[in-house]
C-alpha positions as CSV (number, residue, x, y, z in Angstrom):
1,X,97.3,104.2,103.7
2,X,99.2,106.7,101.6
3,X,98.6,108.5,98.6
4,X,101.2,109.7,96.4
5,X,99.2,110.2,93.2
6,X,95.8,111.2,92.1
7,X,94.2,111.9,88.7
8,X,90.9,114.3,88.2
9,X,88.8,112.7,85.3
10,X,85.4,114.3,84.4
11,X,82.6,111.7,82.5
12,X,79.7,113.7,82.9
13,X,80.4,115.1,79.3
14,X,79.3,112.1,77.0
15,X,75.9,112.2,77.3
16,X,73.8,109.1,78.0
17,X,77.0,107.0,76.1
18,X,79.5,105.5,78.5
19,X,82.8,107.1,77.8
20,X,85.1,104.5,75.8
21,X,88.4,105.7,76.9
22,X,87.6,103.8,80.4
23,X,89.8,101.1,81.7
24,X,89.7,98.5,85.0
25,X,92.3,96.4,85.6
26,X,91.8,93.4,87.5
27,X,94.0,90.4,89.0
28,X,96.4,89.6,91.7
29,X,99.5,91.1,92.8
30,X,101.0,91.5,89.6
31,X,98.5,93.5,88.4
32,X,98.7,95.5,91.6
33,X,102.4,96.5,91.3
34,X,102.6,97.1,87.9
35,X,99.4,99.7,87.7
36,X,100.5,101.9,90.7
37,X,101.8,105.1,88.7
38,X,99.2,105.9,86.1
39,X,100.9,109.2,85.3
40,X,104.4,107.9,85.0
41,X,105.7,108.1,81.2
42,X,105.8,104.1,81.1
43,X,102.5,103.4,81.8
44,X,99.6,102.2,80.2
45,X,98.3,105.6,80.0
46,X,100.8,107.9,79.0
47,X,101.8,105.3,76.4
48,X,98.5,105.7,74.9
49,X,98.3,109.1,74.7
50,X,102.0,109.6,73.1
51,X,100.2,107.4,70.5
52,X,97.0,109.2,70.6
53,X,97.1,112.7,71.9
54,X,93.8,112.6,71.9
55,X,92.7,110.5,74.6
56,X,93.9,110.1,78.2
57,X,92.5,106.6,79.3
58,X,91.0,107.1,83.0
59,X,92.4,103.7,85.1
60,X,91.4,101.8,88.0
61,X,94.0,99.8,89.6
62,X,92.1,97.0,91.2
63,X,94.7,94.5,91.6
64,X,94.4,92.4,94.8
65,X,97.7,90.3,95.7
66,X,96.7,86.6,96.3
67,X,93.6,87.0,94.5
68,X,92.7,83.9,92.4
69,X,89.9,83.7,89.5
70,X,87.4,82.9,92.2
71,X,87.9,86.2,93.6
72,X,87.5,87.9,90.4
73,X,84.3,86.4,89.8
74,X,83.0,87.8,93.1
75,X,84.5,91.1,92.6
76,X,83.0,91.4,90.1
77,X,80.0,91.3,90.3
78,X,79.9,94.5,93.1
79,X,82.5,96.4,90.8
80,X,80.4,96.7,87.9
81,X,77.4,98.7,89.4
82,X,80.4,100.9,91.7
83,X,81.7,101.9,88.4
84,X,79.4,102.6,85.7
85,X,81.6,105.0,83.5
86,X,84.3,102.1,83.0
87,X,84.2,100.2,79.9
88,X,87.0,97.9,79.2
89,X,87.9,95.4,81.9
90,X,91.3,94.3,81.8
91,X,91.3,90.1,83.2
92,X,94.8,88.8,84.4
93,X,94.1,85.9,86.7
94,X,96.2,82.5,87.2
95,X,99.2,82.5,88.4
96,X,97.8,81.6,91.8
97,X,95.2,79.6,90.4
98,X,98.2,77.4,88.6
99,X,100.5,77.5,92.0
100,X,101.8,74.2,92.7
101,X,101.9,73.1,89.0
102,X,98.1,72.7,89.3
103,X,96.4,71.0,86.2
104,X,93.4,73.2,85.0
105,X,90.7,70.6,85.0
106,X,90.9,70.1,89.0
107,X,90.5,73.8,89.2
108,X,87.5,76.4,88.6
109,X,89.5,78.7,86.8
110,X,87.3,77.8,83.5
111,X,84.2,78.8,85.0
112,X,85.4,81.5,87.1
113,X,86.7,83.0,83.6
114,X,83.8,82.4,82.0
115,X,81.5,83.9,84.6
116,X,83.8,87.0,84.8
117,X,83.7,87.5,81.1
118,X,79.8,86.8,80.5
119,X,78.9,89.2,83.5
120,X,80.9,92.1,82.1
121,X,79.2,91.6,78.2
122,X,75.5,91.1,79.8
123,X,76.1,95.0,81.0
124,X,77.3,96.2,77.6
125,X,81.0,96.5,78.7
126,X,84.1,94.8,77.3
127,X,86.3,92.3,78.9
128,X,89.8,91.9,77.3
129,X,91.9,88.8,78.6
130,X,95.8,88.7,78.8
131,X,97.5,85.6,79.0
132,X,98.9,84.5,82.5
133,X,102.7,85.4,82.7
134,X,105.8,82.9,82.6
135,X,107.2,82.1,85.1
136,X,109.8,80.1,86.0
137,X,110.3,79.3,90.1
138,X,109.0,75.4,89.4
139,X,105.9,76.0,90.5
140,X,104.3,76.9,87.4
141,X,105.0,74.1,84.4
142,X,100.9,74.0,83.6
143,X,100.5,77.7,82.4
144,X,100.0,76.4,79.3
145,X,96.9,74.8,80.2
146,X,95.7,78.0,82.1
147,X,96.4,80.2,78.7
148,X,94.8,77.6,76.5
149,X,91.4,78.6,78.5
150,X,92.1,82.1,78.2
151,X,92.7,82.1,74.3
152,X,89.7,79.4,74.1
153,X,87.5,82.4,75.6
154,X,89.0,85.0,73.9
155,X,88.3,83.2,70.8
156,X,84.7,82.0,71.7
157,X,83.4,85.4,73.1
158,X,85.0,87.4,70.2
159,X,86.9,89.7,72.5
160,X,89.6,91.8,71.6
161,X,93.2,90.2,71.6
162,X,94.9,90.9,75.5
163,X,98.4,90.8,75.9
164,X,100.7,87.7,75.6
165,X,102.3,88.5,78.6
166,X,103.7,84.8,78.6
167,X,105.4,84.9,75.5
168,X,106.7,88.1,76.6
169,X,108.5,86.8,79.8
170,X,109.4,84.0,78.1
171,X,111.8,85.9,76.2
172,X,112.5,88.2,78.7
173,X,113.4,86.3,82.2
174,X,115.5,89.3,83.5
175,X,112.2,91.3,83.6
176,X,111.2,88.7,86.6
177,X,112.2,89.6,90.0
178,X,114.2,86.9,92.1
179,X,111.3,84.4,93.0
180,X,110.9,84.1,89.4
181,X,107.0,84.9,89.7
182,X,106.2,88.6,89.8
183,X,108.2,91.3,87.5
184,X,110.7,93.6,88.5
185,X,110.5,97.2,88.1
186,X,111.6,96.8,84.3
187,X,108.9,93.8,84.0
188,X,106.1,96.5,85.6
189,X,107.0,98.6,82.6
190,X,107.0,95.8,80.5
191,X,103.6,94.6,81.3
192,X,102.5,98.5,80.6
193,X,103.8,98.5,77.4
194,X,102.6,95.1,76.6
195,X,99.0,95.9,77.5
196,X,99.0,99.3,75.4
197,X,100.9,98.0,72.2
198,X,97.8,95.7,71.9
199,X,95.4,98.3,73.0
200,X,96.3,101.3,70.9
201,X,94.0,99.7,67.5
202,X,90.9,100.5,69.8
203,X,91.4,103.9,69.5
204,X,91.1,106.2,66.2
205,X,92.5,109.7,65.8
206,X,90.6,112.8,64.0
């Protein structure tokens, strides 16, 4: 294993409050690859502190390639009580759930979202939930179906809005590398950018 980057963060200074400015982000491989360079001037970090000068958001990259909502649901259940200063959980599952234009209902993705989202609330933390990303290799016509559970729970939890990652490569196909599934280096960006443009009304200056 290498390691080209590390970041020093102290939390001991807030008291018996968990610090806010605390992020996990969870999902498969896409998550993985974009969430590598937490110091790089592109990611989700440094684009919220050129916003906020303020803060400098501490992140977890726990994307696992092939990982499907089922193995969120079982992560996360040992993550929360191995990290107990992070509080926001960034969710990005199903694009393996939906391989092979699955159809939601003959999948577990519902409950595996649910149970993901309700064990993160029942220990004061806050999940936020991005919408799967297009693709377009052929294997992935039922996203919609997928996204309608993730804006369902979104909606019925009262969470805070995740990224329309979707929508995004929807409109931006180039950002896709060639099998048409995960992004490209401009896509990893993209996804950065994405996540802290929707982000940035959590925090407040002065």
């Amino acid at each position: 294993m290498w390691i080209d980057e590390i970041a020093l963060f102290d939390a001991s200074g807030t008291g018996e409050e968990r610090p806010q400015d605390t992020w996990l982000f969870m999902g498969d491989s896409i998550v993985d690859m974009s969430f590598d360079a937490p110091s790089s001037a592109s990611s989700f970090p440094s684009l919220i502190t050129a916003e906020h000068p303020a803060y400098t958001p501490l992140v977890i990259n726990a994307g696992i390639g092939g990982n499907f909502s089922g193995d969120g649901l079982q992560d996360i259940l040992d993550w929360l009580p191995l990290h107990p200063a992070i509080t926001h959980f960034a969710i990005q599952y199903g694009t393996n759930d939906s391989w092979g234009n699955k159809r939601v209902a003959t999948t577990s993705f519902e409950a595996n979202m649910r149970g993901i989202v309700e064990a993160i609330l029942a220990e004061g933390r806050v999940p936020v939930l991005a919408r799967i990303p297009f693709a377009n290799d052929g294997d992935h016509e039922t996203l919609s179906e997928f996204n309608a559970v993730v804006d369902a729970l979104t909606v019925e939890y009262g969470l805070p809005c995740g990224p329309d990652l979707y929508g995004w490569f929807e409109a931006n196909p180039g950002d896709l590398s060639t099998d048409g599934v995960h992004p490209d280096t401009p896509g990893q960006r993209a996804i950065n950018a994405q996540w802290a443009a929707v982000m940035t009304g959590l925090y407040v200056d002065g």
